[in-house]
N, C-alpha and C positions, 0 to 999 in steps of 0.2 A: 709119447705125446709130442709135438709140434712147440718149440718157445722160440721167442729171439732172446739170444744171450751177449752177455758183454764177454770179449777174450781177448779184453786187454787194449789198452788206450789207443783211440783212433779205432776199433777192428768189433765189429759186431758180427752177430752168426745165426741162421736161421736152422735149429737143431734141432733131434729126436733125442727127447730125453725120458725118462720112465716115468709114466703117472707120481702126483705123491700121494701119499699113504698117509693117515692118522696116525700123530708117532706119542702124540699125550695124549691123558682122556679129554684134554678143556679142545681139542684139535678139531679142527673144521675142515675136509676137502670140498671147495668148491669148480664147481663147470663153468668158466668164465663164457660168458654170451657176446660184450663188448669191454672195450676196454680202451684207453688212450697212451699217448706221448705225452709226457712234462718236458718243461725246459731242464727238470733236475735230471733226468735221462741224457740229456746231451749235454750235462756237467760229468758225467758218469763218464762217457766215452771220450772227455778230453782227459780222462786219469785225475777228474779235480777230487774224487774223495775214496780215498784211499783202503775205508771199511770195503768197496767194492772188489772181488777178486773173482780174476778169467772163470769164466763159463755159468758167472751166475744170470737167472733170467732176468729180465729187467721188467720197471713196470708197479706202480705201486696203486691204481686205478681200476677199478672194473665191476660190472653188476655180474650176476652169473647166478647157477643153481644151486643147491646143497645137494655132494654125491656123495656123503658118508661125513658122519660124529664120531667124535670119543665119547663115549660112557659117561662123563662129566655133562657133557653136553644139553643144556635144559631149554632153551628156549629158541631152538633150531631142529627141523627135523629134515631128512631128504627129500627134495622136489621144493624147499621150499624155496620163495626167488628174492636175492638179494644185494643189499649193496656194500661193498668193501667199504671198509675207513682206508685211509691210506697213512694213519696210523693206526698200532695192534696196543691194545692196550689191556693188561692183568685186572686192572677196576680195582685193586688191594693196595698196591703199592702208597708208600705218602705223597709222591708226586700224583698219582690218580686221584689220590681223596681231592687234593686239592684241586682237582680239571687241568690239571698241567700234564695230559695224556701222552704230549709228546716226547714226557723224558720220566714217563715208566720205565721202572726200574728194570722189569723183563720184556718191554715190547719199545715200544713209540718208533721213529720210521725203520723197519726194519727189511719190508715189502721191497724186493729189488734191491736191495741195499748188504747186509748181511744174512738174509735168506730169500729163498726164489722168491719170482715177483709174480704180477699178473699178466706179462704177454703171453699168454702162454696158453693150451685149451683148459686146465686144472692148477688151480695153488693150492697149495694149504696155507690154512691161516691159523694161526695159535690164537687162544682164548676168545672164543670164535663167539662167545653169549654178549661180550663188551667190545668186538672189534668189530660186528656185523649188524646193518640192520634191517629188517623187513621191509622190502620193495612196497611201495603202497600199491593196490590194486587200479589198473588203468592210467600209470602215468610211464611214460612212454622211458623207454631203456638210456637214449641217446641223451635224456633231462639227465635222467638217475646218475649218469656216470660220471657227469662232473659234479658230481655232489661230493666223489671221495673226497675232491683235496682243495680245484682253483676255486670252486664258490664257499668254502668255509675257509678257504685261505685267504681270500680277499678278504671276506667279511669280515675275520677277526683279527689279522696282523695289520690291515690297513684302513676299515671303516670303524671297528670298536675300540681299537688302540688309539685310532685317531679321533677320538669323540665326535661324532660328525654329530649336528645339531642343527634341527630347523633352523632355515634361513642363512645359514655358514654358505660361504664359499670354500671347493673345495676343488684343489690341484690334482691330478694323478700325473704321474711322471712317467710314462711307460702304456702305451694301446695293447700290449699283449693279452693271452688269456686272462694273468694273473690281475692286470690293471683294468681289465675290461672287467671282471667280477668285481671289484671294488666300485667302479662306477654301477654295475646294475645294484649292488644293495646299497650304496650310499645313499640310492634315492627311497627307502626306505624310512627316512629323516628327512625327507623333504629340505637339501641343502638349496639355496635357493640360487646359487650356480656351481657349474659341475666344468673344470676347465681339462681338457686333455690334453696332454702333451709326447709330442713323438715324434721322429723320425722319418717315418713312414706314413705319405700320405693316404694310402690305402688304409689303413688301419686307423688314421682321423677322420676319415669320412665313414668309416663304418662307426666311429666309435658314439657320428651324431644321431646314427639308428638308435643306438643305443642308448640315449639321455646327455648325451655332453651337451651343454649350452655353446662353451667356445674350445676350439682349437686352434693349437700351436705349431709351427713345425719347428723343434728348436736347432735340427742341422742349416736350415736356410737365415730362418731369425733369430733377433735375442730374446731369449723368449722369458728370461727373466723382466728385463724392460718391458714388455709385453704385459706380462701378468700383472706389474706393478702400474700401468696406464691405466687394465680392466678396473683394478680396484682401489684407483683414484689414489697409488702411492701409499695404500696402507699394508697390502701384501693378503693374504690368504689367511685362513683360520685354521686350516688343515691342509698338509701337504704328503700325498701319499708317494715313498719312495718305491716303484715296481720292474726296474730293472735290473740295480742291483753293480753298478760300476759307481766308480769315485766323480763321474761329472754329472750324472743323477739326484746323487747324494746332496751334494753342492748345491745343484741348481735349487734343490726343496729348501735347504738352509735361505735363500736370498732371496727368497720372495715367502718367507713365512710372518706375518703380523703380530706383532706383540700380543703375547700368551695364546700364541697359536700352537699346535700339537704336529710334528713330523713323524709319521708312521713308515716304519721301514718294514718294507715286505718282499724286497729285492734279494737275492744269494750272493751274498758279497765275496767274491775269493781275492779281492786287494785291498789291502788296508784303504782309510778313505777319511780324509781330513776335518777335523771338526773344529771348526769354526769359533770355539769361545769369544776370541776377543771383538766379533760381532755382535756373538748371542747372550753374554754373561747377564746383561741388564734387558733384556727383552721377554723375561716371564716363560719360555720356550719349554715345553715337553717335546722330548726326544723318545721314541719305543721302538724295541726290537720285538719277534715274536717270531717263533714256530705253532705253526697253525696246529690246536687242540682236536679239530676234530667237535669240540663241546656244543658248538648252535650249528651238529648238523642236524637232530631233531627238527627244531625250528624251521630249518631251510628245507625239509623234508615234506612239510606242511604248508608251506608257502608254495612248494611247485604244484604239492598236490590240490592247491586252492587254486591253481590257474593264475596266481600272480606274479610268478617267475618265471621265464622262460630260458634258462642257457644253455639249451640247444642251438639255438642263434649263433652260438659263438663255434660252432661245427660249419667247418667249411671244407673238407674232404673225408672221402669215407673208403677203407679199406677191408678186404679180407685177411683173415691170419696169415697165410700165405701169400699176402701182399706187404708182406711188414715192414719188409727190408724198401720196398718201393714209400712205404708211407714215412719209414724215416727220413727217404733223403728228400722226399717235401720239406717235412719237420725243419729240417737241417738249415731248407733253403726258403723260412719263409717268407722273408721279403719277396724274393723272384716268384715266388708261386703262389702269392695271397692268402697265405695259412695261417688259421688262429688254433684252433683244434682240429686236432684229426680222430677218425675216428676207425676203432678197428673191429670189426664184425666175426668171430669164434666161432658162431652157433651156424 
């Protein structure tokens, strides 16, 4: 079969590698149909995490068919159409019982990470009854596939850790995929302003398609001063961090309002300054979080109700054998207007 693989820092590879096979009975091989880019793919190929080693496939994302079970296997059969977690999770483990999926004891991100991923035409996936779930019928593939990770990633490191609450004002620090899925379910709660903040004004004027009340550009302004004029000098209720660098970090520390909530959902690979003798007396919740995977049910329901749409946030579309061309969009998305990409197998 056809993957792209990692082979080694800076150096990706469009490669024929052998189908996989069911190698436990709990083992699922799926037909991947579509599938995406993460930013965590292009942490991958600067060498930033180490688990990754030369020639694995990349890719933790994707809807696709069921081509073969393990024996164990009960609530999956072949032909049936579905969507990846882009965490794998046993459902046994104590971090499971708890909904802490993503640091099961035998799975959580493992997808492109320590075993093959899903660029690829077939993955297997391990414990395939609690890491897969049933495509609802009639809701279109390109919704389904960001259901693995950026819309239950947003939702829960940066809208539920952030308690977002009718009538809150609430910051997101970063227009990307990840910060644009926070903004579309934050309005869920009905916050009664939604501020975006970014870099890139392309992606702030798309971000008002999308529910942002105001934007910021914080390379041109201060956009700490800014936020603190919007809200009359009191600061924010919630500040979602979606970058994932130390001047990100910062900027959500200094414009957050006493007993406001900072939710970090950014991939931090530099240490990154905290603040106490600003925040000690300011009532301040701080959260980190690797996305569960647990309200993708929920999200699953809500696309299929016609009240979420994040296919919206698709803005170029490739074939498998266009991968390597769709990465160096990925790569370059300020210059090529890219939030997600999307990659078409079938």
């Amino acid at each position: 079969m056809r993957a792209l693989a990692f082979e080694g820092p800076g150096k990706r590879a469009f490669i024929e590698k052998p189908k996989p096979v069911v190698q436990e009975a709990t083992d699922a091989v799926v037909r991947i149909t579509k599938t995406t880019i993460c930013g965590t793919d292009l942490h991958i190929l600067k060498g930033d995490v180490p688990t990754v080693t030369p020639g694995r496939i990349l890719g933790h994302e994707g809807v696709g068919v069921i081509d073969s079970v393990g024996d164990a296997v009960t609530s999956f059969k072949p032909g049936d159409r579905v969507l990846i977690s882009c965490i794998t999770s046993d459902g046994r483990c104590e971090a499971c019982r708890k909904a802490m999926y993503s640091h099961c004891e035998r799975g959580g991100w493992i997808l492109g990470n320590r075993i093959d991923g899903t660029q690829a035409e077939f993955v297997r996936i391990p414990f395939a009854d609690t890491s897969l779930y049933r495509a609802p019928a009639g809701v279109d593939e390109e919704a389904l596939v960001l259901l693995s990770d950026i819309l239950p990633t947003g939702y829960e490191c940066g809208v539920l850790n952030g308690k977002v609450k009718p009538g809150d004002t609430v910051a997101i620090v970063g227009a990307g995929p990840i910060g644009l899925a926070s903004l579309l379910t934050a309005q869920f709660y009905a916050p009664a302003e939604l501020i975006m903040i970014d870099v890139d004004d392309k992606r702030l004027e798309r971000s008002k398609q999308f529910g942002a009340t105001h934007i910021l550009n914080s390379r041109r302004d201060d956009a700490a001063k800014q936020v603190l004029e919007l809200t009359g000098n009191r600061g924010v209720e919630v500040a979602i961090e979606a970058v994932g660098i130390p001047a990100t970090f910062d900027l959500c520390q200094n414009i957050l309002a006493p007993g406001g909530h900072l939710a970090n959902v950014g991939v931090h690979g530099k240490s990154a300054e905290l603040r106490l003798e600003k925040l000690w007396d300011r009532n301040i919740t701080i959260t980190t979080r690797l996305v569960d995977t647990e309200t993708t049910p929920l999200l699953l329901k809500t696309i299929a109700s016609g009240k979420l749409h994040p296919e919206k946030l698709i803005t170029h579309r490739f074939r498998l054998d266009e991968v390597m061309k769709a990465y160096d969009v990925f790569e370059n998305a300020a210059r090529e207007g890219a939030l997600k990409v999307l990659i078409s197998a079938d």
